[in-house]
matplotlib code that plots the C-alpha trace (Angstrom):
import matplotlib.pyplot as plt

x = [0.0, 2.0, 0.3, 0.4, 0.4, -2.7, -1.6, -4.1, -7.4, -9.0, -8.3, -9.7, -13.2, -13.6, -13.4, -15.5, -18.0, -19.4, -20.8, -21.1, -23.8, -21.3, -18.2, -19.5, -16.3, -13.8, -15.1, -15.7, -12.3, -10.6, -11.4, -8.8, -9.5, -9.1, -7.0, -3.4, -4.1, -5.4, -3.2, -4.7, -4.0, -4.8, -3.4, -5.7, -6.1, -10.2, -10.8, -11.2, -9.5, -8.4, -8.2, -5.8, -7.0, -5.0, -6.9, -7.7, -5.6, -6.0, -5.5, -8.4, -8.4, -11.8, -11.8, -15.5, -16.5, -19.4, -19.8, -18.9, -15.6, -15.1, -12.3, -10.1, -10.6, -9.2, -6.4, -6.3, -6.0, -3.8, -1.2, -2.1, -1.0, 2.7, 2.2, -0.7, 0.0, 0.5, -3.1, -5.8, -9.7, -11.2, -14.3, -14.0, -16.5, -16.9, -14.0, -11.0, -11.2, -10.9, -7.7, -5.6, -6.3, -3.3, -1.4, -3.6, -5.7, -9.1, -11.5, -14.7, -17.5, -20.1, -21.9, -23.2, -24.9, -24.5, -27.5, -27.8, -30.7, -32.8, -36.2, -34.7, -38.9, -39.3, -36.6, -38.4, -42.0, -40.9, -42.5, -39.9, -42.3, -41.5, -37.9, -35.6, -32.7, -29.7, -26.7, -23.4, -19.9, -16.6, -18.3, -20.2, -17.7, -17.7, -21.7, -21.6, -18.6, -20.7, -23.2, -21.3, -19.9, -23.2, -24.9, -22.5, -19.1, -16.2, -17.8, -15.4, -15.5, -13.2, -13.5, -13.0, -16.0, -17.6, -15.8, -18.1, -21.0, -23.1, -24.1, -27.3, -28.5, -32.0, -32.1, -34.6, -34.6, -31.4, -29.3, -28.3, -30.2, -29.4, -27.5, -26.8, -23.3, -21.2, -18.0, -17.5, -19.0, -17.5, -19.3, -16.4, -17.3, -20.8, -21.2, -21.6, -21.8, -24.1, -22.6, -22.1, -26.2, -26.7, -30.0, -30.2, -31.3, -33.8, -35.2, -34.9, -38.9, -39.8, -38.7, -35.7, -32.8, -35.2, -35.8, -32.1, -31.1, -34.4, -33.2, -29.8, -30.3, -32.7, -29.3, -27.0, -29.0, -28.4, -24.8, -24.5, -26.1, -25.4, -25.7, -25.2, -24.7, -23.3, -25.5, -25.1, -27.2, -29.0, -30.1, -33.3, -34.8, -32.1, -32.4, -36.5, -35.9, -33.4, -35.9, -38.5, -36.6, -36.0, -32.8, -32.1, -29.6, -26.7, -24.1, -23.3, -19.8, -17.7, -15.8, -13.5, -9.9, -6.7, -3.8, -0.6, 0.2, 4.2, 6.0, 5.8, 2.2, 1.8, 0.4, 2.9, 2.9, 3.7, 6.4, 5.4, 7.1]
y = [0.0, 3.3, 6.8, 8.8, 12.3, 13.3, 16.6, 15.5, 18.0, 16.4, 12.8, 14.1, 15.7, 12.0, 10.8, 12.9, 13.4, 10.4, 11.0, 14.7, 15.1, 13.0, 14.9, 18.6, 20.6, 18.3, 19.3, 22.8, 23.1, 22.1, 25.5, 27.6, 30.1, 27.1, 24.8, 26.2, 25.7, 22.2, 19.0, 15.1, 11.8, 8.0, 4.4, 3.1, 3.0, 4.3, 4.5, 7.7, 10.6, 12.7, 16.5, 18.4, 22.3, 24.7, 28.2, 29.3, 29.3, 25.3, 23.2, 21.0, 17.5, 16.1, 12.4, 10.9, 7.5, 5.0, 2.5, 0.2, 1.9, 2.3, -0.1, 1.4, 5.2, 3.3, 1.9, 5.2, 7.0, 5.1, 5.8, 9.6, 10.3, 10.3, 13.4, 15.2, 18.4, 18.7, 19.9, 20.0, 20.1, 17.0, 16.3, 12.4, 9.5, 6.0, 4.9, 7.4, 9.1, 6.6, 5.0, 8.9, 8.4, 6.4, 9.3, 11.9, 13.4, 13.9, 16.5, 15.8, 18.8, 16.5, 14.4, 16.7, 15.6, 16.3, 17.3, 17.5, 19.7, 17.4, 18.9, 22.6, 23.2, 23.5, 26.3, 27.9, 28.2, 28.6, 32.0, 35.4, 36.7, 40.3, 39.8, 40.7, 38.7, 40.9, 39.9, 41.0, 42.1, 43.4, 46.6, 44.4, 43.0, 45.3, 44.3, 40.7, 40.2, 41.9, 39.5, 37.0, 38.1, 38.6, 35.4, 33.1, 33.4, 31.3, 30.1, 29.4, 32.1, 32.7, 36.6, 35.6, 33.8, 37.2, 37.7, 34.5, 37.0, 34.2, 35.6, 36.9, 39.1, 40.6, 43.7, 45.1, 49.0, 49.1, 46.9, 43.1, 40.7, 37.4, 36.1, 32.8, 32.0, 29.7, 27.2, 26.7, 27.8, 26.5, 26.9, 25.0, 22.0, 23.1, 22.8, 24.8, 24.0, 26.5, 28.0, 30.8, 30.5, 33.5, 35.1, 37.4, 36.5, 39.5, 37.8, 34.2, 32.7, 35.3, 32.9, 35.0, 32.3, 30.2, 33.1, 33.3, 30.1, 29.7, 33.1, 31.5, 28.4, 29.9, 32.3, 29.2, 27.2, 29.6, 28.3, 25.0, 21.5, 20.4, 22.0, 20.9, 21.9, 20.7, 21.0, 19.9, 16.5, 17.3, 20.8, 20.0, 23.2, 23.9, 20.4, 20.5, 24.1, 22.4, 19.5, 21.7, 23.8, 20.3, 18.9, 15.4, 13.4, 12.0, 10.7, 11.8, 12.2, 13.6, 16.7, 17.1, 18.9, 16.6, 17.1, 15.2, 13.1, 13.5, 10.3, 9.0, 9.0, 7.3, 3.1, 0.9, -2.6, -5.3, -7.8, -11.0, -14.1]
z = [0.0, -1.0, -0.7, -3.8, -4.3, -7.1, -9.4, -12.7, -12.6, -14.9, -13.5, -10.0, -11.7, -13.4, -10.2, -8.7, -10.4, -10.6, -7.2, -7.5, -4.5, -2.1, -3.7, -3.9, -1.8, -3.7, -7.3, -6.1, -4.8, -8.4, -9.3, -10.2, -7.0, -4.8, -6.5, -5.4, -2.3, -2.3, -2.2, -2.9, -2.0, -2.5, -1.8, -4.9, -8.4, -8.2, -4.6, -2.1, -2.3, 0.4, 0.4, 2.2, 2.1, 3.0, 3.6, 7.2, 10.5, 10.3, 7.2, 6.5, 5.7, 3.9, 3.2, 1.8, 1.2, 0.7, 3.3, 0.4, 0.1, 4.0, 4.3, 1.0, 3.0, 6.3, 4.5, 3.3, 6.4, 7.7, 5.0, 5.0, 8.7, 8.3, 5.8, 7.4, 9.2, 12.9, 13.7, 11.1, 11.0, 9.5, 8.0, 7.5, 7.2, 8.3, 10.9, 9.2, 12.3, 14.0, 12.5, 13.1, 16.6, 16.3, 15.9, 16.7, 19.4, 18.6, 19.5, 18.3, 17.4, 16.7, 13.1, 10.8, 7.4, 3.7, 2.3, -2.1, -3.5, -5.6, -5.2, -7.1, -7.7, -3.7, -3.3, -6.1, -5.0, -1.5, 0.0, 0.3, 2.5, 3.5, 2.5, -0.1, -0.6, -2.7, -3.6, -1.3, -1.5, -0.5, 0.6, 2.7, 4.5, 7.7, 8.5, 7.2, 10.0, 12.4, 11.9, 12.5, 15.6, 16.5, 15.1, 14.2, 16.4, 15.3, 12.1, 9.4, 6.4, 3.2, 2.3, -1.3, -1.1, -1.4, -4.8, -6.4, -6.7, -4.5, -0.8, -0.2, 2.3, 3.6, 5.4, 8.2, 8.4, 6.6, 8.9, 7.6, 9.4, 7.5, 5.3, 3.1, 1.0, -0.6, 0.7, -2.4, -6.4, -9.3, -12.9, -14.5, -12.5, -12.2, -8.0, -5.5, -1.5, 0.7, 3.7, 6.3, 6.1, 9.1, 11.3, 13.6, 16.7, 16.6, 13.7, 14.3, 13.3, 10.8, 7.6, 7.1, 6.6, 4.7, 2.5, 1.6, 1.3, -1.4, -3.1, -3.7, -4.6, -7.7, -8.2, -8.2, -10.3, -13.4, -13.2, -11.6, -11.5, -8.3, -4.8, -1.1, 1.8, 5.5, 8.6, 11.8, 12.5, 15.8, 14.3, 13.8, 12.7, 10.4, 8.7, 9.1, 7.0, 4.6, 3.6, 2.9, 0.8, -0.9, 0.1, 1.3, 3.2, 1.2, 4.4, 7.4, 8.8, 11.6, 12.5, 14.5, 15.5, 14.9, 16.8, 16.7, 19.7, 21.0, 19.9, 23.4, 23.2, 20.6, 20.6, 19.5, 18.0, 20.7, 18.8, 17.6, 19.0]

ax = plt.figure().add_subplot(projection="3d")
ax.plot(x, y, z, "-o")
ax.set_aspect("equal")
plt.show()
């Protein structure tokens, strides 16, 4: 089993995309705004691939399988630790997690889900109510951080996500109340992942969020043909909104903070007789 390093574009958005709803981030991250900053890896000839992202204070580490493939992204894992960085964020599924305990301390924030929109004609009809969703940027950027420090501490956001033309915001009296963005948007690879989705507390109930999130997936459907999103598993109004909007489940997976164990710490194999 040898780890190789993956530098082919094209050979990755094969891969990918024949699971586009399971691989949205890794598609959306071959785009050339994302791509220098991203490095891949595999132990196989067609299996999983693992993404190492490298944008933020932490590198990121994303590694997605089927169950049916959950034994090739172990194997992969395993091979991956030696060249992982000392502490990363993962989003991983199956056991992977698991198998860098070996060599790594978890810290686990919880399961969250992947959810694909395959119902696009829910979003569509679904009501704006009083709100009206318009498109943000870098002049923005003051009052959509406020927001979040208001909202949303500690969330994780790209600035340059801003330049993709795809957030959304809805104001009350002038003042940004909500918002709803992208991870990622690609219209080369034609995906896009939903994030940074944002209320108010002052307006938390009045159909604000779903408003947004409706307004831009109708936007993001003029130039892509898949869109997902992550949500957290035990937020049930955020999923309960997400379904109605028509989104469903694609896998689940966990997240957590990696950090490498000192040597000493580390298991070791007991010698055979």
């Amino acid at each position: 089993m040898t780890l190789r390093s993956l530098h082919d574009r094209a050979a990755l958005a094969d891969r990918f995309r024949r699971d586009p709803a399971m691989h949205l981030m890794e598609l959306g991250d071959l785009d050339d705004l994302l791509w220098p900053h991203t490095s891949w890896y595999t132990v196989s000839r067609d299996g999983p691939v693992a993404l190492v992202y490298s944008v933020g204070s932490i590198p990121t580490v994303l590694a997605f399988a089927r169950p049916e493939e959950a034994a090739r992204l172990e194997e992969l894992a395993g091979a991956l630790a030696p060249v992982l960085p000392r502490r990363f964020f993962g989003h991983l599924t199956g056991a992977a997690g698991k198998v860098l305990e070996a060599a790594y301390e978890a810290r686990p924030h919880g399961t969250l889900l992947r959810m694909a929109l395959t119902d696009p004609d829910r979003a569509a009809r679904h009501p704006s109510g009083p709100w009206r969703p318009a498109p943000l940027d870098r002049s923005d950027l003051p009052e959509l951080l406020a927001l979040f420090e208001q909202a949303y501490p500690g969330n994780w956001f790209d600035h340059r996500m801003l330049d993709t033309g795809q957030y959304l915001g809805a104001r009350q009296d002038g003042r940004l109340v909500a918002v709803a963005g992208v991870h990622v948007h690609s219209a080369v690879y034609r995906v896009a992942a939903i994030g940074n989705v944002t209320t108010h507390p002052e307006v938390r109930g009045q159909g604000v969020g779903g408003a947004c999130v409706a307004a831009l997936c109708r936007r993001l459907g003029q130039s892509v043909d898949h869109i997902g999103l992550n949500v957290r598993a035990d937020n049930a109004t955020a999923v309960g909104l997400y379904r109605r909007l028509g989104f469903t489940e694609v896998t689940e997976f966990a997240e957590a903070t990696f950090t490498a164990r000192p040597a000493t710490d580390r298991p070791t194999e007991r010698p055979t007789d």
